[in-house]
N, C-alpha and C positions, 0 to 999 in steps of 0.2 A: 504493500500500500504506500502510494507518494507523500511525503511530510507537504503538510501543509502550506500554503503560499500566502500571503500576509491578506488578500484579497479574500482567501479563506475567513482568514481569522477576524477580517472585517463584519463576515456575517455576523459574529456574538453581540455587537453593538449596534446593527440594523433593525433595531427593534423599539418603537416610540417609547418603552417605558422609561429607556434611559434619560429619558426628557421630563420624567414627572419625579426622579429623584433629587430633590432640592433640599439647601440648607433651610430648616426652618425659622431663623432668623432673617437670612437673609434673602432667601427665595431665589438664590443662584444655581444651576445646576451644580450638581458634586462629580457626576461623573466625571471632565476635564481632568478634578483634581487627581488623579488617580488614574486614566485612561493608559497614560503611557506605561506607566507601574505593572498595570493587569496586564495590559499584549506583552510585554519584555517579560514577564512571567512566564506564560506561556512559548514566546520564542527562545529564552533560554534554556527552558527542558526541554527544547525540542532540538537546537541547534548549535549549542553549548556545551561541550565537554569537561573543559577544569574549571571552569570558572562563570559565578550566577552574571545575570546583565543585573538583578535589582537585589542590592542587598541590605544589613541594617546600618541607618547609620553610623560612620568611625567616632570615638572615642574623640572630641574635640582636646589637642595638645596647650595644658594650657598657659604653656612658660611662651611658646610661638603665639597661641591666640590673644594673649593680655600683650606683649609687646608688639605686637601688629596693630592693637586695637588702640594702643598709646599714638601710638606713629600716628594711626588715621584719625584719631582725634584730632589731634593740633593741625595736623594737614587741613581738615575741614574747618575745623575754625578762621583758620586763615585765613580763607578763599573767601567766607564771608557767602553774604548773598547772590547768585547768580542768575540771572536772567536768560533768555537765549529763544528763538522764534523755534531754532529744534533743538533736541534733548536726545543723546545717545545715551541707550540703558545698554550695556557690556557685561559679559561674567567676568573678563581680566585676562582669558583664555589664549591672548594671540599676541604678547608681547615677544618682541625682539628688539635686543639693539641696533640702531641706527645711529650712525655717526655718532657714537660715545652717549646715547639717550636712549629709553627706551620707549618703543614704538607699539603699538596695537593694530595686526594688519587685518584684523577684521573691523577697526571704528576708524581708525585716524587716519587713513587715504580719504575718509568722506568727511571725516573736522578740516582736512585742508581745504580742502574747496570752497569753505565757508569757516574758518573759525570764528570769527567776529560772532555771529548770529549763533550759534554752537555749543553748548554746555555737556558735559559727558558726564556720567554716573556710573562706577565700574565694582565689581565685586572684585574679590581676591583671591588667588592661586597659590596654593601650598603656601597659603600666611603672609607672600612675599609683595611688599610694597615698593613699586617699581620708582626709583628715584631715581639718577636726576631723569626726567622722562619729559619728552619731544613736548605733549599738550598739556597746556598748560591752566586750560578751563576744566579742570577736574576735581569732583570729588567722590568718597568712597561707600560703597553700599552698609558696610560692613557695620557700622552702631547700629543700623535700623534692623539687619539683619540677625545682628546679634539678643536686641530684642522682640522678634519676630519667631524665632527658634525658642526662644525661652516660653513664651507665651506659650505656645504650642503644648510642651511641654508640664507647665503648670496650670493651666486650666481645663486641660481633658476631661471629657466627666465622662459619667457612663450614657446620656444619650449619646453624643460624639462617638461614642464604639458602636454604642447599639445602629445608627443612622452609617456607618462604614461597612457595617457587618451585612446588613438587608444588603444594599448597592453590591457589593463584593458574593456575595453570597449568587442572589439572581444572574451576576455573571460569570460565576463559576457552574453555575446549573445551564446557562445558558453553552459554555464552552462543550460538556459533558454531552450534552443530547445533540448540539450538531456536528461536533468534529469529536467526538469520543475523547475528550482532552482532559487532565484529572491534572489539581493545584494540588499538594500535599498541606495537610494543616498547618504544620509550621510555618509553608510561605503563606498560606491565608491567614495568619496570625499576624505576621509582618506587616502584610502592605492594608490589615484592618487598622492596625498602630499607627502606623503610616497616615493613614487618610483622616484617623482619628484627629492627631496631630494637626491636620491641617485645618481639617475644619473648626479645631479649636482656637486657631491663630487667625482663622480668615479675617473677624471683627478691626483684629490690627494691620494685618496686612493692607487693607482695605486705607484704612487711615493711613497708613505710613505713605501708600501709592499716591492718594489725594494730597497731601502735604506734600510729596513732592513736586508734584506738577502743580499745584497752589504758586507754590516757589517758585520756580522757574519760568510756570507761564509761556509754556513751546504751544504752537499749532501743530507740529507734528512731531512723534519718537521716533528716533530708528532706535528697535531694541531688538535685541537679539535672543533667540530662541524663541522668539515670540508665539510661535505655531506650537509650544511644546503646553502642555496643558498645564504644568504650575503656572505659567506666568496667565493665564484666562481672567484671575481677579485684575490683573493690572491691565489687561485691557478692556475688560466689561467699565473697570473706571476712568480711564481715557477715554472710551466709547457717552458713557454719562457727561462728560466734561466738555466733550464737540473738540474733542483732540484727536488727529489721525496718528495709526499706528503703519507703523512698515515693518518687515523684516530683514534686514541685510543679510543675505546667504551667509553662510559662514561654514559651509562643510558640504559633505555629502549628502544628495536628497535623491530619493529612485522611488519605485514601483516596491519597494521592501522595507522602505523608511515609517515608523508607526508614525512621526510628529507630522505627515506630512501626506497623511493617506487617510481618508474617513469613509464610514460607509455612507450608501444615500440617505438616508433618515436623518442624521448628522449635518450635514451637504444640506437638505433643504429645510434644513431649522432655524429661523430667525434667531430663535432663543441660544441656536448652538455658534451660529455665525458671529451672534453679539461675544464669545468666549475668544473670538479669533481677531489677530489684524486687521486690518484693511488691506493690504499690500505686501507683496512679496516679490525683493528686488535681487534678482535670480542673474546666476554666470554666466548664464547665456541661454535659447530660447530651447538647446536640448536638456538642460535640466528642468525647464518649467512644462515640459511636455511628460515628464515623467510624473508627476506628482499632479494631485485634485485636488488640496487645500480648499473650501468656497474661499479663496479670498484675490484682489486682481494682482495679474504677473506681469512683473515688467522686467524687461531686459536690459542689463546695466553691465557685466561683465565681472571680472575679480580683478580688482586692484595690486594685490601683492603678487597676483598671478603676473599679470602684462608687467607692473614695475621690475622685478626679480629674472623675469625672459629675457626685458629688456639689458639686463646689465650682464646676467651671464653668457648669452649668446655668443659674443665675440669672445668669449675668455675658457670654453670648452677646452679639458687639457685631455690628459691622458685618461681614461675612463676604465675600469681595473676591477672596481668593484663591484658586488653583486648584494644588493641594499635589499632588503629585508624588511618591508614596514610593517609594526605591532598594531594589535587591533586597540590598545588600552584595556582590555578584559581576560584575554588568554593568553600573557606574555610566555610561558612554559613551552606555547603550540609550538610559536614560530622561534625560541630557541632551540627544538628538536629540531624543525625544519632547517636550522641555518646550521645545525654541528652536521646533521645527516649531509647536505649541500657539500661543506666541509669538507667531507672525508669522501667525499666521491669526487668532488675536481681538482685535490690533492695541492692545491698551492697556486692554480693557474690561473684565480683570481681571489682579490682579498672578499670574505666575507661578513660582510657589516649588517647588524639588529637595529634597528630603528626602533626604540619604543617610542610608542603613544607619548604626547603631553600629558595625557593624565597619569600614567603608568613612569614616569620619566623620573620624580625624585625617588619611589620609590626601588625604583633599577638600579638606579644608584648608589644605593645604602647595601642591595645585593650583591652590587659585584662594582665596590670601587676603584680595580684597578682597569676597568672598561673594557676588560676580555674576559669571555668563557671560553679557557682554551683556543682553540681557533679563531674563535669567532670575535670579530670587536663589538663596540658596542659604539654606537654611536651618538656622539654626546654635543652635536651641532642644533644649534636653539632653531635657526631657520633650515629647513626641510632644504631649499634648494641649493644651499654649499654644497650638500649630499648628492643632489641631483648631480652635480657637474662632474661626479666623479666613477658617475655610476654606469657602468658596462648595460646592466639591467637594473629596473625596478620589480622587487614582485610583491606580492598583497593578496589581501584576501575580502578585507573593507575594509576600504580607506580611500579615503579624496587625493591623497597622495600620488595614486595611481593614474588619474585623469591631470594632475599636474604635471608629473614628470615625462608624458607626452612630449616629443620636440624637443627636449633637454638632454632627458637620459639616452644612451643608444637604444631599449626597447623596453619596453612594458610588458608584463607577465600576469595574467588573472591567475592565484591557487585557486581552481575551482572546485570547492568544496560545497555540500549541500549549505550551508551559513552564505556564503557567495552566491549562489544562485538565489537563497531566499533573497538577499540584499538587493540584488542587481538580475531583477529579472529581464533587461536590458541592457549593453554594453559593447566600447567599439574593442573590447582586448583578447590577444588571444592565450589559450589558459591549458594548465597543466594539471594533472592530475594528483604526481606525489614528485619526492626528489631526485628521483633517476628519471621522469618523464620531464622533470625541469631542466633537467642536462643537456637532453635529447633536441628540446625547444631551444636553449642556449646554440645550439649548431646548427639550427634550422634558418637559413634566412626568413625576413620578416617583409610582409609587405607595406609601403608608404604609410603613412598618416593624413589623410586626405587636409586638404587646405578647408575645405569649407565645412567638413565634420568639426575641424578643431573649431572656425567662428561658429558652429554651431552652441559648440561646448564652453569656448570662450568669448564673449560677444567683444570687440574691438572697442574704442575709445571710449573706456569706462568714466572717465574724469567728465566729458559732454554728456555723457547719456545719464550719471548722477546728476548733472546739474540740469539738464533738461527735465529730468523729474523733480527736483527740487522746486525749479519756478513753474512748474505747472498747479503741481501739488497746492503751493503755497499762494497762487493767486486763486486759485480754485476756495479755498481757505478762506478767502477776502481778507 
């Protein structure tokens, strides 16, 4: 029997009831809050070997959490009030350094265009507060956040479980009768906690979101992640507020992505639409063809894509290595993959681990001197240094893969049942294990067609942000 396809698993939520489960407080759906939680349940016993996609929250460290949270006090006191026509909401996730500063290449190629008008709001990555850093209209999520989790936390009661446990419950019976699919209690213990949690925090979060846009006062957000169902309170109150929301792509999005895929019932709900953006400003018009988001798609391009092409192009050296990109969930997979590689091409090119950002401080602490035996590890903050060195890219899910098109000498799909759920669409060609990757290694490859790539990459990102920008914003009045 065929594992399920994520269009499968769309049927459990095709069903109006998830539209009458509501906060009773606040009469907001509850479903969003939890929607991605429940399918990545599911897709991870289904497609996942070492390692869960949803698990409990870590242990906040709290010698790193109270000196992070020092820092970003005074930092935002600083800054004082700030105003701005847009409002970038960031997790922190895409820093690099640029010329001795650190840079965020999923927000601040779009603060350049307009920094004046431009205020940014960013969360924080492994505690680290990026200083001296490029923009300079910034402050940090991180106080509100900190009491946003707490709340959660200490006001759970037992309706808040009881009102997680029905919702969770009818979609675990739901799962059960039409694709035969069984949660174990333990994980329906979790993600009841879980949603418990939040709907015991909504009343704050709710406030925290309005205050901030009080404050700042944008007509429009670019935030990010926006399509993923936590962020829903924040924009059902931007939505109240007559504030437009957008998405700035920021990763990979296909036909296997849960944030970015709903069933129809979903799709034609006002009440589910009001959960979502307004706008989703996509790499280019073959990613916006994959995904049915209800919300509109506009074509803009990747910034750090075209800027990064642009400067490595001419500087292409010697290409040796065979790069390895981690998924952030199963770092274990692809080190057996890269010692096995290894020991089959005996030295005739180097081979380099790419973990995940999220996976990245802790790879580190595993294995500080940046080898497991053979194999290096690669310890470059931006992906395309990697690229200019690489013989081959290979992967399994990862955006990495549609980046290092053009740069690297070729691209390699591991086509694994988790890949094919992922990318039920793709232009790559794909291996099975790591003697069919050898094989593919000597196989010549064919072109990368010129107009697949502007499909994938839409050209002059810098115009086509700003032509959305003034459209948007006089639309706006």
């Amino acid at each position: 029997m065929a594992l399920p396809s994520l269009s499968d698993l769309l049927e459990i939520e095709n069903d109006h009831a998830f539209l009458a489960f509501c906060c009773p407080h606040s009469g907001v759906l509850i479903w969003p809050l939890v929607r991605n939680q429940f399918l990545r349940q599911l897709i991870s016993d289904l497609y996942y070997q070492q390692a869960p996609l949803v698990s409990a929250v870590p242990t906040v460290p709290r010698r790193q959490a109270l000196g992070a949270f020092s820092r970003v006090l005074g930092h935002n006191l600083q800054q004082g009030r700030m105003r701005g026509e847009v409002l970038v909401v960031g997790t922190g996730a895409g820093h690099f350094q640029r010329d001795g500063h650190w840079f965020n290449r999923i927000t601040d190629y779009l603060v350049e265009q307009s920094p004046a008008d431009t205020v940014t709001v960013e969360g924080l990555v492994d505690w680290h507060v990026p200083t001296p850093r490029w923009n300079q209209r910034v402050a940090y999520w991180l106080p509100w956040q900190g009491a946003i989790t707490v709340t959660g936390r200490l006001l759970v009661r037992e309706r808040h479980v009881a009102n997680a446990r029905e919702l969770l419950e009818y979609a675990r019976i739901r799962a059960s009768q039409l694709l035969g699919l069984t949660i174990a209690d333990s994980s329906m213990n979790m993600l009841v906690g879980m949603l418990a949690r939040k709907l015991a925090r909504l009343p704050v979060m709710q406030y925290a979101y309005r205050r901030l846009l009080e404050r700042v006062q944008p007509r429009l957000v670019l935030l990010e992640q926006a399509c993923y169902g936590d962020f829903a309170p924040f924009n059902q109150v931007a939505r109240e507020m007559g504030i437009r929301v957008a998405e700035p792509q920021h990763g990979m999005v296909s036909g296997g992505h849960d944030a970015y895929c709903y069933a129809p019932v979903l799709r034609e709900s006002e009440a589910y639409r009001a959960c979502l953006p307004h706008d989703f400003l996509g790499y280019g018009a073959w990613w916006n063809s994959q995904i049915n988001v209800p919300v509109q798609k506009w074509v803009i391009g990747n910034p750090h894509y075209s800027e990064q092409r642009r400067s490595i192009s001419p500087a292409l050296g010697v290409q040796k290595d065979i790069l390895l990109l981690g998924d952030g969930i199963e770092f274990s997979l692809y080190l057996a993959l890269a010692q096995e590689l290894a020991q089959l091409l005996r030295g005739r090119y180097r081979i380099v681990l790419r973990p995940h950002p999220l996976e990245r401080a802790e790879v580190q602490l595993r294995f500080p001197e940046g080898r497991v035996g053979d194999v290096l590890i690669d310890t470059n903050r931006d992906i395309y240094s990697s690229f200019a060195t690489a013989h081959a890219v290979v992967g399994e899910v990862s955006t990495g893969l549609f980046e290092a098109q053009g740069i690297a000498g070729r691209v390699l799909l591991w086509e694994t049942a988790k890949a094919r759920f992922s990318y039920p669409q793709h232009p790559f060609c794909g291996f099975a294990d790591a003697r069919a990757l050898v094989e593919a290694l000597q196989t010549p490859e064919g072109e990368y067609s010129v107009p697949l790539a502007e499909e994938i990459w839409a050209p002059g990102w810098a115009h086509n942000y700003r032509g959305y920008l003034a459209q948007i914003l006089a639309a706006l009045g």
